[in-house]
C-alpha positions as a Markdown table, in Angstrom:
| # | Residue | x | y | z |
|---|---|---|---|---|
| 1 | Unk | -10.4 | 58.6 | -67.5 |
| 2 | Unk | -13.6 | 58.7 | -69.4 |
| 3 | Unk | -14.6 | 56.3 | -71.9 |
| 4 | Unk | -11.2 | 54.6 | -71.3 |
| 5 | Unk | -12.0 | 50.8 | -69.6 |
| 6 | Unk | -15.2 | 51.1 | -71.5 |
| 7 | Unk | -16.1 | 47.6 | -73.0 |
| 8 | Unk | -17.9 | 47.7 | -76.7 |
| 9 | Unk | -20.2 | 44.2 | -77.5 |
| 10 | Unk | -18.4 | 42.2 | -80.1 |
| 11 | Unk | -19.0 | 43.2 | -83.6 |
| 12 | Unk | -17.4 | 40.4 | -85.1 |
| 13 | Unk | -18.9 | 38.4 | -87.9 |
| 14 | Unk | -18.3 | 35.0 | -89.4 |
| 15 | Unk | -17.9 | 34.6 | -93.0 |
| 16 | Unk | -16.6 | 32.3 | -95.8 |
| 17 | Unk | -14.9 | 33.9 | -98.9 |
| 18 | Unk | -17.4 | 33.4 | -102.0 |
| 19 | Unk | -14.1 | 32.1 | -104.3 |
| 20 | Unk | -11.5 | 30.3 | -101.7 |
| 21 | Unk | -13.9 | 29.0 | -99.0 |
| 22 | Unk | -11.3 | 30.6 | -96.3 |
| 23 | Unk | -12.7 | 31.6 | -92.9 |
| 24 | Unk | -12.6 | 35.7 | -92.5 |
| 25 | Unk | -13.5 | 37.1 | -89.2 |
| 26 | Unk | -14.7 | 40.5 | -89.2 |
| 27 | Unk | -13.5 | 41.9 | -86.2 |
| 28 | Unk | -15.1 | 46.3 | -86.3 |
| 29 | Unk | -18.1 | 47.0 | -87.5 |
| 30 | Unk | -18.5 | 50.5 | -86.8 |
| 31 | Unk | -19.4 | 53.8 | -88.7 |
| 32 | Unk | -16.0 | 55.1 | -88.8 |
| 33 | Unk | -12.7 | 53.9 | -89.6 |
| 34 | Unk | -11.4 | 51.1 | -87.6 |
| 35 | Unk | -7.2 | 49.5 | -88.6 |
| 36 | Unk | -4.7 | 47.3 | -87.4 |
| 37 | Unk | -1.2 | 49.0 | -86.3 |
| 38 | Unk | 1.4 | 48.9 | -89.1 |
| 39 | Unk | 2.5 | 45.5 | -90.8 |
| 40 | Unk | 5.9 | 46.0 | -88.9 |
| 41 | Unk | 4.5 | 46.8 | -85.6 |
| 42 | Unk | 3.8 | 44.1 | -82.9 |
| 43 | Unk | 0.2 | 44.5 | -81.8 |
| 44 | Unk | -0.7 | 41.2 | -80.8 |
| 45 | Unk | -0.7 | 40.8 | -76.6 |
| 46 | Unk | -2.3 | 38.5 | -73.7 |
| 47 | Unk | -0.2 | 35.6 | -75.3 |
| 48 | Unk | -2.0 | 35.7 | -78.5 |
| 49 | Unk | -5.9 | 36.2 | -77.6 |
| 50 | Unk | -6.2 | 39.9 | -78.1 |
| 51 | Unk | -4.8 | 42.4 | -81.0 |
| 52 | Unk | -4.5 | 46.6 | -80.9 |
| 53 | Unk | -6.6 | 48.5 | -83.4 |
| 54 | Unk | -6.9 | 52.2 | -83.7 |
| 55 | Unk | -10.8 | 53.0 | -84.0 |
| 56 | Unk | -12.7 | 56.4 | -84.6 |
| 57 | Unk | -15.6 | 56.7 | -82.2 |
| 58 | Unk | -17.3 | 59.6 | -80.8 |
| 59 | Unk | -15.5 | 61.7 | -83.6 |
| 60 | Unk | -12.2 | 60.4 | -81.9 |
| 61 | Unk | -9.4 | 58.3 | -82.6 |
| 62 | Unk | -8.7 | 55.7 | -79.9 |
| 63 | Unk | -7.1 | 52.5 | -79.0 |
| 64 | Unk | -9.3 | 49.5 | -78.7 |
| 65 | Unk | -8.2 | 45.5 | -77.3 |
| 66 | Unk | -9.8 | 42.8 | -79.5 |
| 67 | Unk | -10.9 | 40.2 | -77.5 |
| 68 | Unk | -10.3 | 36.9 | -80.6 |
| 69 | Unk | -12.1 | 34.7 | -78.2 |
| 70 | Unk | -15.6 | 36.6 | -77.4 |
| 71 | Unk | -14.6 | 39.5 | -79.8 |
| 72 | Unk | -15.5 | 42.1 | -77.1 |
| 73 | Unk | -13.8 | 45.4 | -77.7 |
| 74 | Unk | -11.9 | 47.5 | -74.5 |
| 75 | Unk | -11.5 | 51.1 | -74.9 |
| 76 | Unk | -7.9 | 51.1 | -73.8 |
| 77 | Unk | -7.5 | 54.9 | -74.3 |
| 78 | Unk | -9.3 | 58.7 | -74.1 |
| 79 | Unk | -7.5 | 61.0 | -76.1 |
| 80 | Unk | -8.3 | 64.8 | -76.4 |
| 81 | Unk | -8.2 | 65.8 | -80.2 |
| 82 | Unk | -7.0 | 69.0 | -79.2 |
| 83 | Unk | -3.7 | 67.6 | -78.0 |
| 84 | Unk | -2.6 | 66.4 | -81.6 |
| 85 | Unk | -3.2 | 64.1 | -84.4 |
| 86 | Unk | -3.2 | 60.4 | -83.4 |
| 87 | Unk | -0.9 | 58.3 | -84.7 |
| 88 | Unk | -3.4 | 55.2 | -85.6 |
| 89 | Unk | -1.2 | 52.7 | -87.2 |
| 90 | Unk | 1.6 | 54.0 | -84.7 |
| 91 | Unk | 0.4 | 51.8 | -82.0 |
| 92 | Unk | 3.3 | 49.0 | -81.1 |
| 93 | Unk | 3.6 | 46.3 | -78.0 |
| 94 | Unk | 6.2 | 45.2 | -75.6 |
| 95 | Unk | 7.2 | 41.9 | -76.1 |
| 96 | Unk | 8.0 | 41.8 | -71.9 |
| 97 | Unk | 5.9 | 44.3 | -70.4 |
| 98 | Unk | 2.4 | 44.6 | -70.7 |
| 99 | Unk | 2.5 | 47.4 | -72.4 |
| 100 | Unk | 2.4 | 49.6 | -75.5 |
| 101 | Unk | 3.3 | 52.4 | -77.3 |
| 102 | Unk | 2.0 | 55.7 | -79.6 |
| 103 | Unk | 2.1 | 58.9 | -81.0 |
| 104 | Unk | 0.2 | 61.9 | -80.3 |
| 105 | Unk | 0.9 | 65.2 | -81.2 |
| 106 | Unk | 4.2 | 65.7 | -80.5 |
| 107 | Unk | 4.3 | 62.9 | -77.3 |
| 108 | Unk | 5.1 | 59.5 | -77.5 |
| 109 | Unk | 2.9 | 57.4 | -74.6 |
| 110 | Unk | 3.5 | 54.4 | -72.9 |
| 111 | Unk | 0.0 | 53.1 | -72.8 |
| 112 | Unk | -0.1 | 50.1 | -69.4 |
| 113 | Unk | -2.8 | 47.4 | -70.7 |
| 114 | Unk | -4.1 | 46.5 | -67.4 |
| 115 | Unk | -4.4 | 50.0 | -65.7 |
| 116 | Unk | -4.9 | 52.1 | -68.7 |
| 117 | Unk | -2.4 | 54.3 | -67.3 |
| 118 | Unk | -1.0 | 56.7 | -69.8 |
| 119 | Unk | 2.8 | 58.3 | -69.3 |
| 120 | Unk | 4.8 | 60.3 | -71.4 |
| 121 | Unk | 8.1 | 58.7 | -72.8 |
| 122 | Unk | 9.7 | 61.4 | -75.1 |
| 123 | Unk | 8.6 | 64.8 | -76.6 |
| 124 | Unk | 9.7 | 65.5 | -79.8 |
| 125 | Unk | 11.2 | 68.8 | -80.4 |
| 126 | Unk | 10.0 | 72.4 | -82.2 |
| 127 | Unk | 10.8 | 71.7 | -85.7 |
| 128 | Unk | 11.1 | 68.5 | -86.1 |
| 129 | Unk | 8.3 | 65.7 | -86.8 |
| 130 | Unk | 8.7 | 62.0 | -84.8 |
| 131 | Unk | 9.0 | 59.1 | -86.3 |
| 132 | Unk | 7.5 | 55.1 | -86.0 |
| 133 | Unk | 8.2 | 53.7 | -82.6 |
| 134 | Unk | 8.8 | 49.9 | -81.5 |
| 135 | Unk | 10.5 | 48.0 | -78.6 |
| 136 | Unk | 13.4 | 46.3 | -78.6 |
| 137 | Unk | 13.1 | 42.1 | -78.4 |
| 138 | Unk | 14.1 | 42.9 | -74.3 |
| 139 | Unk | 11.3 | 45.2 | -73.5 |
| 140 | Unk | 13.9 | 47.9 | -72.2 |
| 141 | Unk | 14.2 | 50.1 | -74.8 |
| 142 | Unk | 11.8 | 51.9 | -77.8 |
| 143 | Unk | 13.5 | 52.6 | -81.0 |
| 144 | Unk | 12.1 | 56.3 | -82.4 |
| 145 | Unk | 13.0 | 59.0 | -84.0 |
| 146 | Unk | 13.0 | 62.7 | -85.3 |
| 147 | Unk | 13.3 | 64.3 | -88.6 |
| 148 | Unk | 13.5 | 67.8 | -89.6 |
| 149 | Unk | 10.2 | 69.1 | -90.2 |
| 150 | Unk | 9.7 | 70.7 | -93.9 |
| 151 | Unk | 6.0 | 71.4 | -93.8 |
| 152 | Unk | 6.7 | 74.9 | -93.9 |
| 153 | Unk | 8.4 | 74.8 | -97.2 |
| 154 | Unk | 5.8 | 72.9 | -99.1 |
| 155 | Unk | 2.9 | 71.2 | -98.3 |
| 156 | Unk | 3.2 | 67.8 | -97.0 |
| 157 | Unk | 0.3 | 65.0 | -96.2 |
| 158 | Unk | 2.0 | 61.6 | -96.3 |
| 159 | Unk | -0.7 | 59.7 | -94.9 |
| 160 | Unk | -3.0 | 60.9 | -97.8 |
| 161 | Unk | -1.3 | 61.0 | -101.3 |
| 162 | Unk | 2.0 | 61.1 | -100.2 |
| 163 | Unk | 2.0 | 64.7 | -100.3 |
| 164 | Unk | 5.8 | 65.7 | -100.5 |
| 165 | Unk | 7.0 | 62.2 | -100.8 |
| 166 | Unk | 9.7 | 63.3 | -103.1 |
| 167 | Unk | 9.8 | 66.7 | -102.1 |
| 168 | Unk | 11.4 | 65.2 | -98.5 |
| 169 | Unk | 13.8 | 63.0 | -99.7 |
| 170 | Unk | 15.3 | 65.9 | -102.4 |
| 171 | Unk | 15.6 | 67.9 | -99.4 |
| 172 | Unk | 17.9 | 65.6 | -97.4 |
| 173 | Unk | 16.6 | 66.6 | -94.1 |
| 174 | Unk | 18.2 | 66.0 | -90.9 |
| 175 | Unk | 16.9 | 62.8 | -88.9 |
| 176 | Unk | 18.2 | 61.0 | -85.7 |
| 177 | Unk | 17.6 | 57.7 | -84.4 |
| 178 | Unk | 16.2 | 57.8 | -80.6 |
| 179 | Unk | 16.7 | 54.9 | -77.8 |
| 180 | Unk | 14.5 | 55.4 | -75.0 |
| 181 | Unk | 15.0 | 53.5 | -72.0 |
| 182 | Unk | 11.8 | 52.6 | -70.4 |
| 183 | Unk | 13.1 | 52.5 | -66.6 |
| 184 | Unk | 13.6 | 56.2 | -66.8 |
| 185 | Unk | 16.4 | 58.4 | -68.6 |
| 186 | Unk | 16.9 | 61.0 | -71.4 |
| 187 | Unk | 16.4 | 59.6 | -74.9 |
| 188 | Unk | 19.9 | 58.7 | -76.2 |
| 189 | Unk | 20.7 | 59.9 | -79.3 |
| 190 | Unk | 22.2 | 57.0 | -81.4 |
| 191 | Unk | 22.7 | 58.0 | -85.0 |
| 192 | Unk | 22.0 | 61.1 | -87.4 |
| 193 | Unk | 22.6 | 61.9 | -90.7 |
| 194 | Unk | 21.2 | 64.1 | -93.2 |
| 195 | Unk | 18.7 | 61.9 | -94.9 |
| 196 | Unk | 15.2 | 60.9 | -94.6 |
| 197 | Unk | 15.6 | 58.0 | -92.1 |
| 198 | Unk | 12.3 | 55.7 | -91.4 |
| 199 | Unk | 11.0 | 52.4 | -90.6 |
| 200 | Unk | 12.8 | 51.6 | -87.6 |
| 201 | Unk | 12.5 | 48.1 | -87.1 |
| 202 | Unk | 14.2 | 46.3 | -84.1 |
| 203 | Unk | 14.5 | 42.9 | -84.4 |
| 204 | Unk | 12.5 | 41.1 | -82.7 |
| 205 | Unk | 15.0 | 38.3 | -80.8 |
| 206 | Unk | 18.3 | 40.6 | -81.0 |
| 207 | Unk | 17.7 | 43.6 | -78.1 |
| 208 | Unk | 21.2 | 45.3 | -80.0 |
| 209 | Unk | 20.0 | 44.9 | -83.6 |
| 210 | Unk | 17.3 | 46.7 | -85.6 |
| 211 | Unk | 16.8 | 48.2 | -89.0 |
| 212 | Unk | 16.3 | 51.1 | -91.0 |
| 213 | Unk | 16.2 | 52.4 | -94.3 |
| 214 | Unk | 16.7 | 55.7 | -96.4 |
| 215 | Unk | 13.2 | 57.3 | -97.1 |
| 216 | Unk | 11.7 | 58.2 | -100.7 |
| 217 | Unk | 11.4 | 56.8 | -104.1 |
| 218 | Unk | 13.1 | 53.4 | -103.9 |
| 219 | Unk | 14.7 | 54.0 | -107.4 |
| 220 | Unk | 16.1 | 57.5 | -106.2 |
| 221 | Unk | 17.6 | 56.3 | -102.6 |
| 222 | Unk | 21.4 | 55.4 | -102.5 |
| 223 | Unk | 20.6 | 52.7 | -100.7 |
| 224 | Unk | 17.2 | 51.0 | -99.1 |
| 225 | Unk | 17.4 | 49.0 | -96.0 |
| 226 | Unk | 20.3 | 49.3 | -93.3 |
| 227 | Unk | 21.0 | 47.7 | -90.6 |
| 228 | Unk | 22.2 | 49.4 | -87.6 |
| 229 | Unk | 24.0 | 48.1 | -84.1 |
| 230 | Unk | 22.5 | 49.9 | -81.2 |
| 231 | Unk | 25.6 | 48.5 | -79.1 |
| 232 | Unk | 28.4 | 49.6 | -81.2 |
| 233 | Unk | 26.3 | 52.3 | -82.8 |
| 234 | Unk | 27.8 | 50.8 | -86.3 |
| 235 | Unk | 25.5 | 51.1 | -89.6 |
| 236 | Unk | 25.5 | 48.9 | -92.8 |
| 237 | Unk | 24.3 | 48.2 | -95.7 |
| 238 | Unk | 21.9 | 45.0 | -96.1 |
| 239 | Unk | 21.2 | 43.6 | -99.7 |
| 240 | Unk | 22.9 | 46.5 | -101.2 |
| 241 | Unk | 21.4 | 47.4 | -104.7 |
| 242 | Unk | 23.5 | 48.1 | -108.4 |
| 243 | Unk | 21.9 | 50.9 | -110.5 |
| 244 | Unk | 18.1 | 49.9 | -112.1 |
| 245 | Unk | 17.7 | 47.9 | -108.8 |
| 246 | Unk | 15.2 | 48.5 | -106.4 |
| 247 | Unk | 13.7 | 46.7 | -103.1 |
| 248 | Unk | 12.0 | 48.2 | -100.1 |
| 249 | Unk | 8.9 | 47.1 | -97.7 |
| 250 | Unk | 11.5 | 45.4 | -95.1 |
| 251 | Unk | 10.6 | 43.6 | -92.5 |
| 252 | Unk | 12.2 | 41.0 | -89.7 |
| 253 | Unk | 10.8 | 37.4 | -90.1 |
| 254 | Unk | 9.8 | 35.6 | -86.9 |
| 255 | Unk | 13.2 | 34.4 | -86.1 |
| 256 | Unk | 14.5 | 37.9 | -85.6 |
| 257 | Unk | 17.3 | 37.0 | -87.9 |
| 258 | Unk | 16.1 | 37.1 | -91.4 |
| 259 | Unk | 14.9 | 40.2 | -93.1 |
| 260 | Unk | 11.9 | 40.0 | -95.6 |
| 261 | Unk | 11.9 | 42.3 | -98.9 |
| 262 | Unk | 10.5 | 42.6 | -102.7 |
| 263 | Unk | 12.0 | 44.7 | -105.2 |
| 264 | Unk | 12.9 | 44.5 | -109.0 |
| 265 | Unk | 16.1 | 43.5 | -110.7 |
| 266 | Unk | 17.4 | 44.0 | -114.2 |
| 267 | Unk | 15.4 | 40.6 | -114.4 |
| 268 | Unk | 12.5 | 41.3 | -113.1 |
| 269 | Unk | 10.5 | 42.1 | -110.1 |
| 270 | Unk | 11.8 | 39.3 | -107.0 |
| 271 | Unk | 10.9 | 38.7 | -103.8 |
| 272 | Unk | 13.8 | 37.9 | -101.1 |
| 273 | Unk | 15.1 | 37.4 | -97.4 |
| 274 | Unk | 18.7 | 38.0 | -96.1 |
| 275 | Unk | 20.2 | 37.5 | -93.1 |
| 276 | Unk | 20.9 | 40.5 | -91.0 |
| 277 | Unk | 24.4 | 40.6 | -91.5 |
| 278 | Unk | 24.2 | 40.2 | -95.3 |
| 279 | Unk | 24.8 | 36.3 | -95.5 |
| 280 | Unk | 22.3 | 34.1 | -96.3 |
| 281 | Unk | 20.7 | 36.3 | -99.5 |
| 282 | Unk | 17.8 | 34.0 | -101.1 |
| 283 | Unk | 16.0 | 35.8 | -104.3 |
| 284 | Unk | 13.9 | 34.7 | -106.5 |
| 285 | Unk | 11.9 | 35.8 | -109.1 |
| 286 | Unk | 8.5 | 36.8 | -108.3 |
| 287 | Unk | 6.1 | 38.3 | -111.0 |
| 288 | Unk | 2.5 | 39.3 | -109.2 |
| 289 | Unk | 2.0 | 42.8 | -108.2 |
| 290 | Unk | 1.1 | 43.6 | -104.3 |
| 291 | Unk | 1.6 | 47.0 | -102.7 |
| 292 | Unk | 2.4 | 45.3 | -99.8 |
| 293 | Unk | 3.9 | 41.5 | -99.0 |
| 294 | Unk | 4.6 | 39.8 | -95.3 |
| 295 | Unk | 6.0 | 36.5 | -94.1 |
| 296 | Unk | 5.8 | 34.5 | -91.2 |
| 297 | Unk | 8.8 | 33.1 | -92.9 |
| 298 | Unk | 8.6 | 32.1 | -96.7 |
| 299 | Unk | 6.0 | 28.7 | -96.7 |
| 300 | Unk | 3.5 | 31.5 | -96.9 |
| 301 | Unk | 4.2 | 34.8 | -98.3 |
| 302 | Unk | 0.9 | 37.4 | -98.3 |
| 303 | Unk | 0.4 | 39.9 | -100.6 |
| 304 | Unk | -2.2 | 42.2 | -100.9 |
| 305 | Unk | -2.8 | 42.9 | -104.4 |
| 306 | Unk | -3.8 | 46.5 | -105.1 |
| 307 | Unk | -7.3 | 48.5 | -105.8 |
| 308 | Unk | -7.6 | 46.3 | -109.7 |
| 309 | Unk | -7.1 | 43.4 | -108.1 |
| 310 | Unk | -8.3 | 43.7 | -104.1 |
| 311 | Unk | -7.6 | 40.4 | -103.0 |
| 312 | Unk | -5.5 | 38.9 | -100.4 |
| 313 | Unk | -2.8 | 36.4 | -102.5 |
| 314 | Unk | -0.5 | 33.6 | -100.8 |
| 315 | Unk | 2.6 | 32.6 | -102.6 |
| 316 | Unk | 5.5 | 29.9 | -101.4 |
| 317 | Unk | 9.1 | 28.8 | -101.9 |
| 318 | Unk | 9.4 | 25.9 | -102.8 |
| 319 | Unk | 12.8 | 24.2 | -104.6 |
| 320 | Unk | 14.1 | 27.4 | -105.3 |
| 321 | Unk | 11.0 | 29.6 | -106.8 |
| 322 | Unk | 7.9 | 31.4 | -105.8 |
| 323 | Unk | 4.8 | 29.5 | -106.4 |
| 324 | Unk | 1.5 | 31.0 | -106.2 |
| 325 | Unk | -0.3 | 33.3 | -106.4 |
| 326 | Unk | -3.6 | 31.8 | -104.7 |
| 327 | Unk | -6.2 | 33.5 | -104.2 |
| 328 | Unk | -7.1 | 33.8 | -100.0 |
| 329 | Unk | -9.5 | 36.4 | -100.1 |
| 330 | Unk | -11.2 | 39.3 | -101.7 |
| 331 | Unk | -11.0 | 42.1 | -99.3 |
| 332 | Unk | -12.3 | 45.0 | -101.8 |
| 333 | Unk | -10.0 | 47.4 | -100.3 |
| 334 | Unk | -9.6 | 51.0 | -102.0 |
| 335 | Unk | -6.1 | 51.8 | -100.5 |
| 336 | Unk | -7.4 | 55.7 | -100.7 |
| 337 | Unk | -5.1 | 56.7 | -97.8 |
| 338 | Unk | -2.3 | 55.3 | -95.2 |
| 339 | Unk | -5.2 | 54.5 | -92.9 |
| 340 | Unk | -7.2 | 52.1 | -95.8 |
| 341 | Unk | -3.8 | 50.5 | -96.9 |
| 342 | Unk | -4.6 | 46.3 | -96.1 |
| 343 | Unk | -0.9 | 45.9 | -95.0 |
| 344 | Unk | -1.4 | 42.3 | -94.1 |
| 345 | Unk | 0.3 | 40.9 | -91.1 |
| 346 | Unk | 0.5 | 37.4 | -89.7 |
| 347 | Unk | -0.2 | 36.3 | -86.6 |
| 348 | Unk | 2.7 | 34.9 | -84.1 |
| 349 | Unk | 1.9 | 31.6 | -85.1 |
| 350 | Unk | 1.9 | 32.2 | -88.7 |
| 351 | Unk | -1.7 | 30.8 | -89.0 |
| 352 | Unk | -4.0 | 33.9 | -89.6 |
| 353 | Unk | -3.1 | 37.0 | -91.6 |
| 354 | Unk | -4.3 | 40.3 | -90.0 |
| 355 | Unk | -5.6 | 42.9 | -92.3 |
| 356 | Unk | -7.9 | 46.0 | -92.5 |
| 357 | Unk | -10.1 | 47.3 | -95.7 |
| 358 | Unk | -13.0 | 49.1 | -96.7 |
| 359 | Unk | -15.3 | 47.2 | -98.7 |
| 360 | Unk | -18.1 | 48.8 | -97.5 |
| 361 | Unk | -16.9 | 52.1 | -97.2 |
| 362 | Unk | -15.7 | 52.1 | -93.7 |
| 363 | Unk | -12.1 | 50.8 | -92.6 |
| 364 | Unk | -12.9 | 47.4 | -91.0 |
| 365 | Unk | -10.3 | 45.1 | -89.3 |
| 366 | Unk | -10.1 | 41.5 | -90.4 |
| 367 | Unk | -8.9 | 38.1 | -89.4 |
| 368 | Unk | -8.5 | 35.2 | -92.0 |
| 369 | Unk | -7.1 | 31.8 | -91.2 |
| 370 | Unk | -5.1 | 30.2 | -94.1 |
| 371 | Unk | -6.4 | 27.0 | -95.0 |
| 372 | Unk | -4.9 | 24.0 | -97.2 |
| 373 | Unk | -2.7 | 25.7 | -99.9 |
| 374 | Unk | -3.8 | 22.8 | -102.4 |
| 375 | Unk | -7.7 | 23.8 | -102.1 |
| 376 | Unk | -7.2 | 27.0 | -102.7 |
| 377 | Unk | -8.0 | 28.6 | -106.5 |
| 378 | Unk | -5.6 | 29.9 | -109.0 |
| 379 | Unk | -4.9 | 33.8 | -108.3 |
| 380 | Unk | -4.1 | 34.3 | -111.8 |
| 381 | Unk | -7.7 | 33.6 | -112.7 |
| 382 | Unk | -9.4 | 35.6 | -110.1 |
């Protein structure tokens, strides 16, 4: 097993942001690249006290558990480089069984978090690349996928530069939807069509629901986020856009029933959630750039500003607009590639918002608790 079981001292550090006071917890403090698992991915486990990272050590990519309460650091895998890339915001947890899930190569793993035991779950076939991977809210099943593989016809390197972005999506490729059970089986094959299909999102208290939307330039796409009925195998449009619309960056609230979104209007840009079946659409207008936005639910809305302005910003609804932004942190981050993207997350409890940046030149996981929304300063200003 190697390295795998190997415990790393803590390398967290205590700080208090310079402008706003809040606590950030440096949680990797390594020379190389350390990052949290996708905004949409569950990486939290062992009810709350420990959170998935991706680290490079030993000229590797790993796994690593974060231990929040004496910040010691597991090596959880041992991967051979020569067996593929690694996936390293791919990583994603059961919400049953203690246990999680990547890419690598062309295998997706089911990773066991108390034996370190490794087994193979689906390999994607010649030609085609695989896509994100998450449980369903049962634990019984992971949501993946394949799409036709284009690399061949021009270069593609999404993770830095979007290299072929658009290329992809004019290309229509075929993609399929994957449910895998994890009790043993063939991968079923739910849903195809020709068109770049990504972020599969299951929701995370409806085992038959989960989303996904059509890939590539948001004002180019027919139509952005989908929902999809793994029971029925019945797809449909969710917040369906008119021409000079856009919205995109979906993701499931904490409920499982909500769906989180930002996007522009003939009125402006807006920030919204809707209801998995369409009903319950609130929108509002929302004029702060991010790249990136997450909710617990919408008393807090993060946003992670972009490299002119590298802070971590808070917004919240309140009587029927957007207030904010405040200023939470300044996390300095570059956003050079997928892996240096500060995608903030919050935690289960909607307390502490999860992010990774580079301030110092490395990718470095962080932890930052939200404090009193009245004490915190004006974002406009910082």
């Amino acid at each position: 097993m190697g390295d795998a079981g190997r415990i790393w001292p803590s390398e967290t550090s205590v700080r208090r942001d310079a402008e706003s006071g809040a606590t950030v917890r440096q949680l990797t403090d390594h020379m190389g690249h350390s990052n949290h698992a996708y905004f949409t991915n569950p990486c939290w486990y062992d009810a709350g006290r420990r959170i998935l990272i991706a680290s490079d050590r030993g000229n590797r990519t790993n796994f690593f558990g974060v231990d929040l309460e004496d910040g010691g650091i597991r090596q959880l895998t041992d991967l051979d480089p020569a067996h593929g890339p690694v996936g390293a915001q791919s990583i994603s947890v059961n919400p049953v069984r203690r246990e999680a899930y990547f890419q690598q190569g062309d295998t997706l793993w089911a990773l066991d978090l108390e034996s370190l035991s490794l087994r193979p779950l689906h390999r994607t076939q010649s030609g085609y690349t695989a896509g994100n991977a998450n449980p369903t809210a049962d634990g019984k099943y992971v949501i993946t996928g394949r799409c036709q593989d284009l690399s061949e016809r021009f270069p593609v390197d999404l993770g830095h530069g979007y290299v072929g972005f658009r290329e992809i999506w004019e290309a229509r490729p075929h993609c399929v939807l994957l449910r895998i059970p994890l009790d043993g089986g063939p991968a079923e094959e739910v849903f195809e069509d020709r068109c770049w299909l990504g972020h599969l999102n299951p929701s995370p208290t409806r085992p038959h629901l989960m989303t996904f939307c059509h890939e590539g330039p948001w004002d180019l796409v027919d139509h952005r986020i989908w929902g999809f009925d793994l029971s029925s195998r019945r797809a449909w449009k969710i917040r369906p856009t008119q021409p000079g619309e856009t919205v995109g960056h979906e993701y499931w609230m904490d409920d499982g029933e909500h769906i989180g979104y930002h996007g522009r209007t003939a009125g402006g840009p807006v920030y919204g959630s809707v209801r998995w079946d369409g009903t319950d659409r609130l929108e509002a207008p929302f004029g702060f750039h991010s790249w990136h936005f997450h909710s617990y639910r919408l008393d807090h809305v993060a946003g992670d500003g972009d490299a002119e302005h590298p802070f971590l910003f808070l917004f919240r609804f309140r009587a029927g607009r957007f207030e904010g932004p405040k200023a939470l942190v300044r996390h300095r981050g570059s956003f050079h590639t997928q892996r240096l993207h500060v995608h903030p997350c919050f935690s289960p409890d909607g307390t502490r918002i999860l992010y990774t940046a580079d301030p110092h030149g490395y990718g470095q996981v962080f932890l930052v608790d939200i404090p009193d929304w009245d004490g915190l300063p004006d974002g406009r200003t910082s």
